[in-house]
PyMOL commands that place a pseudoatom at each C-alpha (Angstrom):
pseudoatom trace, name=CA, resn=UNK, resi=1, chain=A, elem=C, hetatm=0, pos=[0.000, 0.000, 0.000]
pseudoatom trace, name=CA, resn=UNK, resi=2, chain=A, elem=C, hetatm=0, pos=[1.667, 3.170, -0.969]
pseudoatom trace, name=CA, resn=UNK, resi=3, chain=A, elem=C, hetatm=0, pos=[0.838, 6.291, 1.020]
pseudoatom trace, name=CA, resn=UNK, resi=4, chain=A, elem=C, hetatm=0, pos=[0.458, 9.917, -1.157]
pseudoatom trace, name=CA, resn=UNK, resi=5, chain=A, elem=C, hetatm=0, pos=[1.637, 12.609, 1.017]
pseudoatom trace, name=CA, resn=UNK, resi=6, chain=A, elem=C, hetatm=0, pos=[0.281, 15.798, -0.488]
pseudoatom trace, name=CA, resn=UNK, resi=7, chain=A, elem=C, hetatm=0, pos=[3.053, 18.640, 0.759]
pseudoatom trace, name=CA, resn=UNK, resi=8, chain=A, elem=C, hetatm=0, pos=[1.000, 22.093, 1.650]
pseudoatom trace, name=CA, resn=UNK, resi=9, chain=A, elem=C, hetatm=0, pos=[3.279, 23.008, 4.842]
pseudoatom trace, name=CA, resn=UNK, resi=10, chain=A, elem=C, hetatm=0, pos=[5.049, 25.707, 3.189]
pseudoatom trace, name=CA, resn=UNK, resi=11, chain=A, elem=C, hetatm=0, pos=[5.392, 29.359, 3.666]
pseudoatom trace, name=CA, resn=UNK, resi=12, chain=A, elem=C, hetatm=0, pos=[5.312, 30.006, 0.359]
pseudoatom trace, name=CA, resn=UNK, resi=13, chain=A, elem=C, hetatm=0, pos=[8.049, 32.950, 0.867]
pseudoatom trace, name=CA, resn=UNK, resi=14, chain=A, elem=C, hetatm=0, pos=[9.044, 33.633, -2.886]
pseudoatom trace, name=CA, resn=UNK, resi=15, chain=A, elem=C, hetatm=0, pos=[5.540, 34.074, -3.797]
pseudoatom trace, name=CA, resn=UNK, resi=16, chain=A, elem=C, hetatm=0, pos=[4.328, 36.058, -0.641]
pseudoatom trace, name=CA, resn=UNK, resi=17, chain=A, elem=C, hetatm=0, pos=[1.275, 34.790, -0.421]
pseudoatom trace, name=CA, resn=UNK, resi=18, chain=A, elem=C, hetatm=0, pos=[0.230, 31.135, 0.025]
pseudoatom trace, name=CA, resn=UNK, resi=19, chain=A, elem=C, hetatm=0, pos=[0.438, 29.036, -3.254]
pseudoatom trace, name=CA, resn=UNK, resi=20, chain=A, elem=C, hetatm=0, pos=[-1.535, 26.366, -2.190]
pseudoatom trace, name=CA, resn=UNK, resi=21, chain=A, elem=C, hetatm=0, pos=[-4.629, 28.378, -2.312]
pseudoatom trace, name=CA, resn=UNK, resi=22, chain=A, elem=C, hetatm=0, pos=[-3.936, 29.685, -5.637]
pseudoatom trace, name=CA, resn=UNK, resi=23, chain=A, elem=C, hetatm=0, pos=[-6.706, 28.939, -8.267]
pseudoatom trace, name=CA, resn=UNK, resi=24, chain=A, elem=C, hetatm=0, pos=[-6.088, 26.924, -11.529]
pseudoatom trace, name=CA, resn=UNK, resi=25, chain=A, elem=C, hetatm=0, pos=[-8.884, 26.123, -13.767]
pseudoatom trace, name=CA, resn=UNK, resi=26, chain=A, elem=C, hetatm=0, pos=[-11.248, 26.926, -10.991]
pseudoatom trace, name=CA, resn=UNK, resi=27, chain=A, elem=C, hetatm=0, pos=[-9.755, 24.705, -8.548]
pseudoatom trace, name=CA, resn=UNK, resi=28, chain=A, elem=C, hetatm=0, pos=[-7.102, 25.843, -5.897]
pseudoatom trace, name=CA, resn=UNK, resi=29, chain=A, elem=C, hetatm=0, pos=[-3.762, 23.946, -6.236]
pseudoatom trace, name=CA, resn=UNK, resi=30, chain=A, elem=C, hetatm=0, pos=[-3.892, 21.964, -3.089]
pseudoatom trace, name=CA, resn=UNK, resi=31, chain=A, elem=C, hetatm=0, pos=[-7.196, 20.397, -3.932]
pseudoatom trace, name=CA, resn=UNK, resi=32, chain=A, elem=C, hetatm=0, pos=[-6.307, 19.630, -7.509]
pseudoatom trace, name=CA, resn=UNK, resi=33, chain=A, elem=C, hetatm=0, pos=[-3.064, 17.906, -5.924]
pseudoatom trace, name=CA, resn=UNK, resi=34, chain=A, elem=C, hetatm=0, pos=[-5.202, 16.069, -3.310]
pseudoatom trace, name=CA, resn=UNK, resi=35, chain=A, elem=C, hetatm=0, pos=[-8.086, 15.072, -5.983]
pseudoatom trace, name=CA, resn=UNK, resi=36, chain=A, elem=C, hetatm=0, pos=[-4.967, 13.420, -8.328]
pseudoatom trace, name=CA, resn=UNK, resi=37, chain=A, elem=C, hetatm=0, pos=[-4.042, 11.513, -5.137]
pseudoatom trace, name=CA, resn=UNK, resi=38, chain=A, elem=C, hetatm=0, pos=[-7.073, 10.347, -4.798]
pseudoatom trace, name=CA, resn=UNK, resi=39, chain=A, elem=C, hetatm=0, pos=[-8.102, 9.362, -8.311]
pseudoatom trace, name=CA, resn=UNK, resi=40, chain=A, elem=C, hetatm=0, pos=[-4.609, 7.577, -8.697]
pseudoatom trace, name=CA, resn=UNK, resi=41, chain=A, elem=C, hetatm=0, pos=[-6.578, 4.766, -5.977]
pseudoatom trace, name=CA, resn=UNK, resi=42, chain=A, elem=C, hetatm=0, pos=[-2.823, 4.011, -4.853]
pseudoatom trace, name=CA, resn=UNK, resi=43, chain=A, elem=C, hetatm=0, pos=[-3.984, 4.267, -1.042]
pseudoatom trace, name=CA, resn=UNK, resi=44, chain=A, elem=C, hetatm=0, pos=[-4.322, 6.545, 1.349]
pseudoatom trace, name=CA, resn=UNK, resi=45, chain=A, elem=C, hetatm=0, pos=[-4.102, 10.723, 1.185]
pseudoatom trace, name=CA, resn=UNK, resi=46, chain=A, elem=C, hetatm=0, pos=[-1.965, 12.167, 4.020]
pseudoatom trace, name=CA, resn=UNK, resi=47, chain=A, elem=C, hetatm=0, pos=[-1.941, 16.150, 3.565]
pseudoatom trace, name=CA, resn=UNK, resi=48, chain=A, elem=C, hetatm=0, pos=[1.132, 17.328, 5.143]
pseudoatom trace, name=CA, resn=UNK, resi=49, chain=A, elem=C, hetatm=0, pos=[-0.036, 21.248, 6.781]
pseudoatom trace, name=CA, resn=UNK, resi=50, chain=A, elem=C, hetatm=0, pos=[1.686, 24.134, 7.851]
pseudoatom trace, name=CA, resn=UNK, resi=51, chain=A, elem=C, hetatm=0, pos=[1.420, 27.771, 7.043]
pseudoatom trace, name=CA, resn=UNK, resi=52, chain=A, elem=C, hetatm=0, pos=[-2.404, 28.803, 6.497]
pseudoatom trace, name=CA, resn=UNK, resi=53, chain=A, elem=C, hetatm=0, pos=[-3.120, 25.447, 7.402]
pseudoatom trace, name=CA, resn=UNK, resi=54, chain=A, elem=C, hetatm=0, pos=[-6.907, 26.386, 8.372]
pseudoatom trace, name=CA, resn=UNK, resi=55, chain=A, elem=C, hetatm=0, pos=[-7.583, 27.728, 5.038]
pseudoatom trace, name=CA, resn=UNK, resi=56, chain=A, elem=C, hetatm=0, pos=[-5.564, 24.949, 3.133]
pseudoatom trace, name=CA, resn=UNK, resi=57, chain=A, elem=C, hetatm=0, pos=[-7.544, 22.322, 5.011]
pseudoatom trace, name=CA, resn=UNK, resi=58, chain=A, elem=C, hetatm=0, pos=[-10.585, 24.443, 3.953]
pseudoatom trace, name=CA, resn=UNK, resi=59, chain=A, elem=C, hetatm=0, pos=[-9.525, 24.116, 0.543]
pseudoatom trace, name=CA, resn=UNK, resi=60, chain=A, elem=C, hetatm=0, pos=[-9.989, 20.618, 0.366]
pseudoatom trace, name=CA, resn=UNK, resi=61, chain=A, elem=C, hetatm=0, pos=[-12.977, 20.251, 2.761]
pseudoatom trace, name=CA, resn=UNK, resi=62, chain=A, elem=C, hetatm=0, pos=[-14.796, 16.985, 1.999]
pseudoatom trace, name=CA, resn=UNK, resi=63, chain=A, elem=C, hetatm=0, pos=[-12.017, 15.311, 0.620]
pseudoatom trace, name=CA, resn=UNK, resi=64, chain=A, elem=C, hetatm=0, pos=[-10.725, 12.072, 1.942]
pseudoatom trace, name=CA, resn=UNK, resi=65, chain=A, elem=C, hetatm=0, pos=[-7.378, 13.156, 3.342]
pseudoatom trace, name=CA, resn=UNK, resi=66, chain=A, elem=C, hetatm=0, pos=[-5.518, 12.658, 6.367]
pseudoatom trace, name=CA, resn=UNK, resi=67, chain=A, elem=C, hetatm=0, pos=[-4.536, 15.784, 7.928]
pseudoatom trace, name=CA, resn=UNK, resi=68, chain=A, elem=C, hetatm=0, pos=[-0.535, 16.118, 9.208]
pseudoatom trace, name=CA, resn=UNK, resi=69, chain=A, elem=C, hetatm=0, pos=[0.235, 19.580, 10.940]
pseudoatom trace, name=CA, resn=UNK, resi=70, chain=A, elem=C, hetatm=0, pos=[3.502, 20.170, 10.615]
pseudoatom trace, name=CA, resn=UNK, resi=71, chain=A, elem=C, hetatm=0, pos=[4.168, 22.663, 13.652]
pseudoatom trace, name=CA, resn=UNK, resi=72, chain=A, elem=C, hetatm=0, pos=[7.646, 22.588, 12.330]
pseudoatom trace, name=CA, resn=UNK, resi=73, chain=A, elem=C, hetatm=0, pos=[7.087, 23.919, 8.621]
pseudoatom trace, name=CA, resn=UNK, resi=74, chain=A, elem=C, hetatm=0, pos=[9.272, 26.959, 8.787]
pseudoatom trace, name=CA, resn=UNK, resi=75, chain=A, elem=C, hetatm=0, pos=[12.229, 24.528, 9.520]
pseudoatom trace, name=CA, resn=UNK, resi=76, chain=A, elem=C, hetatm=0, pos=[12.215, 23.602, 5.589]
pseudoatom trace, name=CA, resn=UNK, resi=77, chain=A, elem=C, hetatm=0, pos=[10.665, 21.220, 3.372]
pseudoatom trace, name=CA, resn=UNK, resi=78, chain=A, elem=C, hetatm=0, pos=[12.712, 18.112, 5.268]
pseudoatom trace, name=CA, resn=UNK, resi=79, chain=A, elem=C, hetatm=0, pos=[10.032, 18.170, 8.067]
pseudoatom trace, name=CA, resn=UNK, resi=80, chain=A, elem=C, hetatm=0, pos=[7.198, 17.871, 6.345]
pseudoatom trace, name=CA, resn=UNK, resi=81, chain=A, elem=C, hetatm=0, pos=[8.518, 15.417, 3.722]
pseudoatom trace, name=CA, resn=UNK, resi=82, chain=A, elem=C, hetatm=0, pos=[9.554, 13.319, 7.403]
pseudoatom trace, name=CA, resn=UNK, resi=83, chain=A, elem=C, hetatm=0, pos=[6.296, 14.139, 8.817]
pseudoatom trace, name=CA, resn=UNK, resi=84, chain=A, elem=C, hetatm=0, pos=[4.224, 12.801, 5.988]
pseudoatom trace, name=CA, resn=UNK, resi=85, chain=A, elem=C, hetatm=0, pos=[6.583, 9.665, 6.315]
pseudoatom trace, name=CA, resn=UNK, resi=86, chain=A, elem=C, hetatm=0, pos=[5.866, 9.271, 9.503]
pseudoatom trace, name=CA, resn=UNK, resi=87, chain=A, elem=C, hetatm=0, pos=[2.132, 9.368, 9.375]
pseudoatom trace, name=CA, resn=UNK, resi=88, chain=A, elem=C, hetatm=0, pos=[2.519, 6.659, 5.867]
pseudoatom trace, name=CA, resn=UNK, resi=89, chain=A, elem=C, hetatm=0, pos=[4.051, 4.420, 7.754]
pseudoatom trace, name=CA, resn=UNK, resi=90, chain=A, elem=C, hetatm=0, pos=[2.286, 4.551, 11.237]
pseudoatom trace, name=CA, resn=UNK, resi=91, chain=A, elem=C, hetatm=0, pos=[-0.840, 3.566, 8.734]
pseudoatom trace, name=CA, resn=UNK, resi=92, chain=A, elem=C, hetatm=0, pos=[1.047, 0.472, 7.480]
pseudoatom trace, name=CA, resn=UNK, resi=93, chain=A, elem=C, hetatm=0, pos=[2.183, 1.583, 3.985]
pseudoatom trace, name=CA, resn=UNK, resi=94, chain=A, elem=C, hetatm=0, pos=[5.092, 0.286, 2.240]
pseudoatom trace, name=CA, resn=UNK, resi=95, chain=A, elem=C, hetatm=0, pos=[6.028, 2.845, 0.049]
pseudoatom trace, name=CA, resn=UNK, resi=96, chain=A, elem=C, hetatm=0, pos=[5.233, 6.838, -0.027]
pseudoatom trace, name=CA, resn=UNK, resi=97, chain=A, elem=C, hetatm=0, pos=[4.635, 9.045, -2.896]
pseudoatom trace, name=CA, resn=UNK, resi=98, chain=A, elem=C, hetatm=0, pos=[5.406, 12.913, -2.492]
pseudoatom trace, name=CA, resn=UNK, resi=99, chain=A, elem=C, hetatm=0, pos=[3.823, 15.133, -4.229]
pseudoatom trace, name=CA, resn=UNK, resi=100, chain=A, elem=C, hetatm=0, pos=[4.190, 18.929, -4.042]
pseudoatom trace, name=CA, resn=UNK, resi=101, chain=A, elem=C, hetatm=0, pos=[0.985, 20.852, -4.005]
pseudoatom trace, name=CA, resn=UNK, resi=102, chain=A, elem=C, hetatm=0, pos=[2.070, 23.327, -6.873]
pseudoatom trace, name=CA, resn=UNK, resi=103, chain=A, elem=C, hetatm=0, pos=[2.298, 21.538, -10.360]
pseudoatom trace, name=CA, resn=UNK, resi=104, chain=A, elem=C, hetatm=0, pos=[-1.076, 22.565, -11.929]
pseudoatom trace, name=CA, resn=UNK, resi=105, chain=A, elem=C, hetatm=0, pos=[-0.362, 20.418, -15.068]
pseudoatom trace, name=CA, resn=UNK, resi=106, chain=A, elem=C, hetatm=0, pos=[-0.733, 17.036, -11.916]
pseudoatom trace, name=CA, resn=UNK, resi=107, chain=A, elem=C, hetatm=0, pos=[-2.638, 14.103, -12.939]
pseudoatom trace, name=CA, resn=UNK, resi=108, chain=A, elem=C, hetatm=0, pos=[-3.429, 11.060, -11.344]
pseudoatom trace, name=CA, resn=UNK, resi=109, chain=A, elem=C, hetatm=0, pos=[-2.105, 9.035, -14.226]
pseudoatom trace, name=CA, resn=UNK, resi=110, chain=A, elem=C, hetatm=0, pos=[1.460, 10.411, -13.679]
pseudoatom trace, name=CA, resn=UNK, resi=111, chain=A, elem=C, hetatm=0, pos=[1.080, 9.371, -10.403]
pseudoatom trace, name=CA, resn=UNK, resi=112, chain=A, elem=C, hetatm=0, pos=[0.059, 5.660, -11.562]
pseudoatom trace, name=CA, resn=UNK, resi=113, chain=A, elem=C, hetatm=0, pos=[2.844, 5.680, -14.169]
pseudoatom trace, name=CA, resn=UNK, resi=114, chain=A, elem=C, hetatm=0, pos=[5.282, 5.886, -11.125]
pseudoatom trace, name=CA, resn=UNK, resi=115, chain=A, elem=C, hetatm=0, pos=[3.796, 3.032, -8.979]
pseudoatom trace, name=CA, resn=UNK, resi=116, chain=A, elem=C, hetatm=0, pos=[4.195, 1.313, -12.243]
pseudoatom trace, name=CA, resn=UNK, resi=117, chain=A, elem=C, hetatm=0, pos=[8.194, 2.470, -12.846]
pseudoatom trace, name=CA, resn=UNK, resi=118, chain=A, elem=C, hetatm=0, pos=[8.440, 0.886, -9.760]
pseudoatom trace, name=CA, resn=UNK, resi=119, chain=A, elem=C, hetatm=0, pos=[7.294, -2.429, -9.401]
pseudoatom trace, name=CA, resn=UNK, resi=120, chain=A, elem=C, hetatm=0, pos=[8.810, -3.185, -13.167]
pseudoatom trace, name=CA, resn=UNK, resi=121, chain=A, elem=C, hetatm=0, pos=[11.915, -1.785, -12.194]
pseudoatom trace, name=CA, resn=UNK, resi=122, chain=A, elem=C, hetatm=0, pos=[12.028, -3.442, -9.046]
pseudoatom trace, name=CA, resn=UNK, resi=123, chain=A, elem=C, hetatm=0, pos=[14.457, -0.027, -7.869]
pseudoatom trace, name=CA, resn=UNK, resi=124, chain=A, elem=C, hetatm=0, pos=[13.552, 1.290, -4.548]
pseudoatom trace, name=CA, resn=UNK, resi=125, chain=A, elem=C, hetatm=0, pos=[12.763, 5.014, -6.146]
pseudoatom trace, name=CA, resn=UNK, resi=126, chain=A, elem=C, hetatm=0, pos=[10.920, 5.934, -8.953]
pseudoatom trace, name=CA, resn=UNK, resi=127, chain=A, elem=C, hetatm=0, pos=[11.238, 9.699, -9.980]
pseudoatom trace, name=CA, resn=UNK, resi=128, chain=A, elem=C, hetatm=0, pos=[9.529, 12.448, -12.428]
pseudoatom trace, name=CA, resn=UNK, resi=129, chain=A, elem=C, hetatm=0, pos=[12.480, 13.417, -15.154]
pseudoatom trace, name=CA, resn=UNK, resi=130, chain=A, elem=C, hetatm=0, pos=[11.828, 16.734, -16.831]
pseudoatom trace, name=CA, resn=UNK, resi=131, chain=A, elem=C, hetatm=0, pos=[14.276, 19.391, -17.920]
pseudoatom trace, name=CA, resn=UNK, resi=132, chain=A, elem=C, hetatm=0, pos=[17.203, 16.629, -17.750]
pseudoatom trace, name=CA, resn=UNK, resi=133, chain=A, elem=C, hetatm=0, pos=[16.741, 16.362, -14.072]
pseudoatom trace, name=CA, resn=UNK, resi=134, chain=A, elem=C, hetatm=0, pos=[14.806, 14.380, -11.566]
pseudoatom trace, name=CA, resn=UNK, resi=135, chain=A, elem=C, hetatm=0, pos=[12.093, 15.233, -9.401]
pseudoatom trace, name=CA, resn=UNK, resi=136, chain=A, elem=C, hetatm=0, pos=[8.825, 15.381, -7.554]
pseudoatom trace, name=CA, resn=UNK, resi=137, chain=A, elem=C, hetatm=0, pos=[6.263, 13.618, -7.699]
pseudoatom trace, name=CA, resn=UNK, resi=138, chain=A, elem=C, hetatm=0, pos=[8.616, 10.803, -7.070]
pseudoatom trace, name=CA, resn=UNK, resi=139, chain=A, elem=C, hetatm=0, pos=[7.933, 7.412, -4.894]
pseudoatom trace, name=CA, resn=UNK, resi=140, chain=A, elem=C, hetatm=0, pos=[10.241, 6.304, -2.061]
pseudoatom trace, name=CA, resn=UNK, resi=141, chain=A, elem=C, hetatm=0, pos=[9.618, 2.505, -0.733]
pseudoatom trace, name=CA, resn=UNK, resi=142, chain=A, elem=C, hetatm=0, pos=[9.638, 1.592, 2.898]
pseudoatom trace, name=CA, resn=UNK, resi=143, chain=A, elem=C, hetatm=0, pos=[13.840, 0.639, 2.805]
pseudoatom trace, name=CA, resn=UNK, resi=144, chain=A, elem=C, hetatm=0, pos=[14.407, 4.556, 2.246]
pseudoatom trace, name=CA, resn=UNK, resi=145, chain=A, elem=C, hetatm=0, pos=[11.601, 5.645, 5.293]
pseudoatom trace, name=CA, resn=UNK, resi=146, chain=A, elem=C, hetatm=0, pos=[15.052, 6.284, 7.375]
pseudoatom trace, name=CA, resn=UNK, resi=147, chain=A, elem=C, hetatm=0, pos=[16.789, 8.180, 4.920]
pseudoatom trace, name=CA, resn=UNK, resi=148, chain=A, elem=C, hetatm=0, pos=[13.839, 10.604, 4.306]
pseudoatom trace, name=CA, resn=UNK, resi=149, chain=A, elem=C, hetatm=0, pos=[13.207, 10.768, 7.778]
pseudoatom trace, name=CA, resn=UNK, resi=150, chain=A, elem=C, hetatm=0, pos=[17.243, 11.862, 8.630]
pseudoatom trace, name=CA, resn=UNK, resi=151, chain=A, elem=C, hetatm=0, pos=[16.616, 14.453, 5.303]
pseudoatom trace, name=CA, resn=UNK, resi=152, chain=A, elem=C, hetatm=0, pos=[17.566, 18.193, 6.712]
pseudoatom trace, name=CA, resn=UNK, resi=153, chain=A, elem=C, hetatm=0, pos=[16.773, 21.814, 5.699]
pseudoatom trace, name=CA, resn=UNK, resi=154, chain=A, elem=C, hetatm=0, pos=[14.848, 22.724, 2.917]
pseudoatom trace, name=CA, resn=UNK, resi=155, chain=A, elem=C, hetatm=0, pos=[16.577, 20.036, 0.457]
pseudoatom trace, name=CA, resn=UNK, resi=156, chain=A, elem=C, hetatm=0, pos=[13.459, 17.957, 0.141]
pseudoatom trace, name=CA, resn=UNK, resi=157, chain=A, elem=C, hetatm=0, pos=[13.777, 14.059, -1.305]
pseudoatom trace, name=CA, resn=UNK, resi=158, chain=A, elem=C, hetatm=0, pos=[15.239, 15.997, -4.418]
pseudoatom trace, name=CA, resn=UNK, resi=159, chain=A, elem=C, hetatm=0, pos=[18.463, 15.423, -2.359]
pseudoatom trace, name=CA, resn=UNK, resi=160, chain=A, elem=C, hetatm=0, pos=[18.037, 11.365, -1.524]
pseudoatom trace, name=CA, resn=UNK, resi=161, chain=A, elem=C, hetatm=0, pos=[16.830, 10.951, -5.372]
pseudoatom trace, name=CA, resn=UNK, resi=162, chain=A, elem=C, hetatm=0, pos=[20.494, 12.057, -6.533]
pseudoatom trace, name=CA, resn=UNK, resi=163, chain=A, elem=C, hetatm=0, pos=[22.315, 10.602, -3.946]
pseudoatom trace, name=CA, resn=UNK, resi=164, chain=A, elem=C, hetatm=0, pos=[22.312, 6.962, -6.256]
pseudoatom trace, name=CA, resn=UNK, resi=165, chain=A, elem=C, hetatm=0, pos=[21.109, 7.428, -9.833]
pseudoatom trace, name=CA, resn=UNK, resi=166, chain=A, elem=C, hetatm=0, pos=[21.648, 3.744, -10.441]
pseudoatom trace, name=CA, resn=UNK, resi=167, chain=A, elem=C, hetatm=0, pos=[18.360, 3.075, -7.664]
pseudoatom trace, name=CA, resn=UNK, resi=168, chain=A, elem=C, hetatm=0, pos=[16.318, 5.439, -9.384]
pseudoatom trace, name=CA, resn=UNK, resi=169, chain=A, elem=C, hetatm=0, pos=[13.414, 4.873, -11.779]
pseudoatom trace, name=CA, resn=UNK, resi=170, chain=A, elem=C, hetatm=0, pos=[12.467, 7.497, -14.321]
pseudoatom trace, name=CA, resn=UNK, resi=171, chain=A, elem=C, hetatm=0, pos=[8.643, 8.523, -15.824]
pseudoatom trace, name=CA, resn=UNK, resi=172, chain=A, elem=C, hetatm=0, pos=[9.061, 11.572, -18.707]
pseudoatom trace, name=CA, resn=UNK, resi=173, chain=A, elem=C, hetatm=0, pos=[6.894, 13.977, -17.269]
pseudoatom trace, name=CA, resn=UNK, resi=174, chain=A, elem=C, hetatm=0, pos=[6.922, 17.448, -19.253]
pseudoatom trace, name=CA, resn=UNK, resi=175, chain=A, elem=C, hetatm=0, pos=[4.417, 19.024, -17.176]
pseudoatom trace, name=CA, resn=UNK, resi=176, chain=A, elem=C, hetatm=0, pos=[6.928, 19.003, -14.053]
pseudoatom trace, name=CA, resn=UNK, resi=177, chain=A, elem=C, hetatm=0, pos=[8.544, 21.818, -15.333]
pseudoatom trace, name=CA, resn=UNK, resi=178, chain=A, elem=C, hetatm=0, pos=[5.853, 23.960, -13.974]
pseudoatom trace, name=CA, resn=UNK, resi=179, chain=A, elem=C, hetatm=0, pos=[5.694, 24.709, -10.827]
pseudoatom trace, name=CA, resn=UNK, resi=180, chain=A, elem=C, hetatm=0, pos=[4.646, 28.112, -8.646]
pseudoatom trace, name=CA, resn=UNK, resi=181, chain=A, elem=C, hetatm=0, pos=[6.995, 30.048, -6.688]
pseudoatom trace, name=CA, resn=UNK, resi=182, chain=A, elem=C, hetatm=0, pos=[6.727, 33.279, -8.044]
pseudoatom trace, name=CA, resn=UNK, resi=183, chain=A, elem=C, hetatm=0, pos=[4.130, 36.111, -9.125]
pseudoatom trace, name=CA, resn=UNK, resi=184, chain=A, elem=C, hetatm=0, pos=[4.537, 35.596, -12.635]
pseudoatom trace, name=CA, resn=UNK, resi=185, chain=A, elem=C, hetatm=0, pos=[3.924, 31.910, -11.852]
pseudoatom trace, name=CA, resn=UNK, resi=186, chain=A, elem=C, hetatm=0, pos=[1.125, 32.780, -10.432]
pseudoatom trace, name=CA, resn=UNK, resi=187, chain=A, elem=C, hetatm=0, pos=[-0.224, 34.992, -13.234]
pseudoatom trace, name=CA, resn=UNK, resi=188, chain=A, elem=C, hetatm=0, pos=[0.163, 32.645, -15.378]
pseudoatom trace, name=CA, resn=UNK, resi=189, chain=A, elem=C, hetatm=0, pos=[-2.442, 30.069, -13.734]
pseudoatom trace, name=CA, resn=UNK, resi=190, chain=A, elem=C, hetatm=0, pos=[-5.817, 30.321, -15.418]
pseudoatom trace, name=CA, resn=UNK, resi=191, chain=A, elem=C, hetatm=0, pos=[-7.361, 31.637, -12.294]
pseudoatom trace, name=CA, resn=UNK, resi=192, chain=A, elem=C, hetatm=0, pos=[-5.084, 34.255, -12.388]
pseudoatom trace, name=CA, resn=UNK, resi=193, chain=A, elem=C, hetatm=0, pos=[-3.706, 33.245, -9.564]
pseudoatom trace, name=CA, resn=UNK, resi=194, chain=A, elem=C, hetatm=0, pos=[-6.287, 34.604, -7.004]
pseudoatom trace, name=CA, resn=UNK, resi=195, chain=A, elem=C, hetatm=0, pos=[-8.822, 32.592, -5.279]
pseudoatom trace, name=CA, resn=UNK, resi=196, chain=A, elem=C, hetatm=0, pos=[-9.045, 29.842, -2.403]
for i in range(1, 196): cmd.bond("trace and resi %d" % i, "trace and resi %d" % (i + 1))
show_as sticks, trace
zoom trace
């Protein structure tokens, strides 16, 4: 059973103004991340919260997710991705997916197309490759737990996912390129980046 840990802990400091409650195509970021989560039927939804947490967890109000405050968040994005972790496998789950809340182009079948990398590959990580690198969404099985527990700072998995290429399986995924961090991000979003 893989757990999806949904990251919205962030502070969002580049943009100045919470990104997970920006609007795409009529739907705020987090929820679109949380609904691709959900449709991708890999298991259970843990939403990793932080800054704005009341109003992110409004945001996807009647959603089957598992909340995670993070009272840590402003230590960096190492926290939540351990906190998430934590809560996956406390619930059982043998393998984690992260999956930051601001790639509006998400879809639930990028998501299965990683599960998928996986299990052929039979490699312990399976990783998004876009822009000849190698990111998020990416899945972690329950031999790396420790090492993205131990992660520090603001690095992320980003870090543990170049640490040993030769572990790592890769899914093409153009639409990771986008992602929101700043204002012209955010204008770019067809909600114009306003919204909840």
């Amino acid at each position: 059973m893989t757990g999806l840990v949904v990251l919205a802990a962030g502070g969002s400091t580049r943009l100045g103004r919470p990104k997970q409650l920006l609007v795409h195509e009529g739907v705020s970021l987090v929820r679109r991340a949380a609904t691709c989560a959900l449709d991708s039927g890999l298991g259970p939804v843990f939403l990793v919260l932080g800054a704005e947490a009341d109003g992110v967890a409004d945001a996807v109000a009647g959603l089957e997710v598992r909340p995670v405050v993070h009272e840590a968040w402003r230590s960096g994005q190492a926290g939540s991705v351990a906190a998430g972790v934590a809560a996956a496998a406390a619930a059982g789950c043998d393998a984690v997916l992260l999956i930051p809340c601001d790639l509006p182009r998400l879809t639930a079948g990028v998501l299965l197309d990683l599960s998928k990398a996986c299990k052929s590959s039979g490699l312990p990580i399976a990783a998004c490759r876009y822009d000849r690198v190698l990111g998020a969404p990416a899945l972690f099985r329950s031999e790396l737990f420790d090492e993205l527990r131990s992660l520090q700072g603001d690095a992320g998995a980003k870090a543990l996912i170049r640490r040993d290429l030769a572990r790592v399986a890769t899914v093409d995924w153009d639409g990771g390129a986008f992602d929101v961090d700043t204002a012209e991000d955010a204008d770019s979003l067809d909600g114009s980046g306003a919204g909840a």
